[in-house]
N, C-alpha and C positions, 0 to 999 in steps of 0.2 A: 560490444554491447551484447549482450545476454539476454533474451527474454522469458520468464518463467509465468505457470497458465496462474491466471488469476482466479480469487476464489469466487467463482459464482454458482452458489450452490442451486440455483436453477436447471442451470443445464449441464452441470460435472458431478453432482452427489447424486447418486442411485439411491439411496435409502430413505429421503425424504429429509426433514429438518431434523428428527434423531441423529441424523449423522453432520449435521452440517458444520459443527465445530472440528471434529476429527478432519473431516474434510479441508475446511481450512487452515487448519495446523499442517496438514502433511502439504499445502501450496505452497506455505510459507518454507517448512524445513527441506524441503525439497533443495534447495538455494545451500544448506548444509552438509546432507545424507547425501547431495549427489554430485551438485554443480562444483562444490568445495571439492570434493574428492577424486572427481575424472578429469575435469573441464578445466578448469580455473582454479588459483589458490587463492585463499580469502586476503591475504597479502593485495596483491594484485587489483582487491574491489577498489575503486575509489567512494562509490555511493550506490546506492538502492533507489530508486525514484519510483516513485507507486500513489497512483491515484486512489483518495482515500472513497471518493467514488467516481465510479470510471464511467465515463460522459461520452465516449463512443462506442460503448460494447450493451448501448442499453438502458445506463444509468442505474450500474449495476453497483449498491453499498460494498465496502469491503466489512467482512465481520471483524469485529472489535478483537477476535483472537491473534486474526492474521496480523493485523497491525502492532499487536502488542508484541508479537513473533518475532516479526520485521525488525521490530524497535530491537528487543533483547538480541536477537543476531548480532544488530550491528554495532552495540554495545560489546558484546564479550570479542569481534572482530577487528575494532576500530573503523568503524565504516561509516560514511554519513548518510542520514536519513530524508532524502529530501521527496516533499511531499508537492504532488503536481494540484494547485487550487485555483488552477484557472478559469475553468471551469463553475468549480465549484465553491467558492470562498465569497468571502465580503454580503457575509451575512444570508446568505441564499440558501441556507440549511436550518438557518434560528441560530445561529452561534458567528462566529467573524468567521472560522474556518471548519472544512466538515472535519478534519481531524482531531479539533478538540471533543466531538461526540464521543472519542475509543479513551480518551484521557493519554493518547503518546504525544509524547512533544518531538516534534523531528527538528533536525539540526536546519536546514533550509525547509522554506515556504517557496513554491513559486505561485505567482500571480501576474496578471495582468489586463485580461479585456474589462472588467469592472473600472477597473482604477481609469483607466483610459476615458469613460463615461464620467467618472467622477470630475477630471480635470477638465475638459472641456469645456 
């Protein structure tokens, strides 16, 4: 397992929100330019798992850049995209998942304490 920094343009962007897209492009390709090329080979990924918003760092949104990044990586690598919506899913955003806010569709969804309340 690998971990790469997440984009939260709060407290990693220097430049304010002019930069916050550059910003989170270079979190996402970071995972290409650097981990593909020293660390690991993109062979070797089996999946990407990334919260589309991250519920212990904050409840910090991912930008719609970074995930559309993610997405296209794991597309041209054969990689699966699975999106961690435990947290945040089943409707607790205005939508069923917060991922469909960015428009990616990831290969797995995970869930569970919602549903858990649901069957009970």
């Amino acid at each position: 397992m690998t971990h790469v920094r997440y984009p939260d343009i709060y407290r990693g962007c220097v430049g304010g929100s002019q930069d916050a897209e550059p910003f989170a492009l270079g979190c996402a390709r970071y995972i290409e330019e650097k981990l593909f090329k020293t660390v690991l080979a993109p062979e070797e990924v089996a999946a990407i798992f990334v919260e589309p918003i991250q519920g212990e760092g904050g409840y910090v949104v991912a930008p719609t850049v970074f995930m559309q990044e993610l997405r296209r990586i794991c597309d041209k690598h054969g990689i699966l995209l699975v999106v961690d919506e435990v947290q945040s899913g089943m409707g607790r955003t205005g939508k069923w998942f917060a991922v469909e806010h960015t428009g990616v569709h990831p290969d797995i969804v995970c869930m569970q304490k919602a549903l858990l309340r649901v069957c009970r």
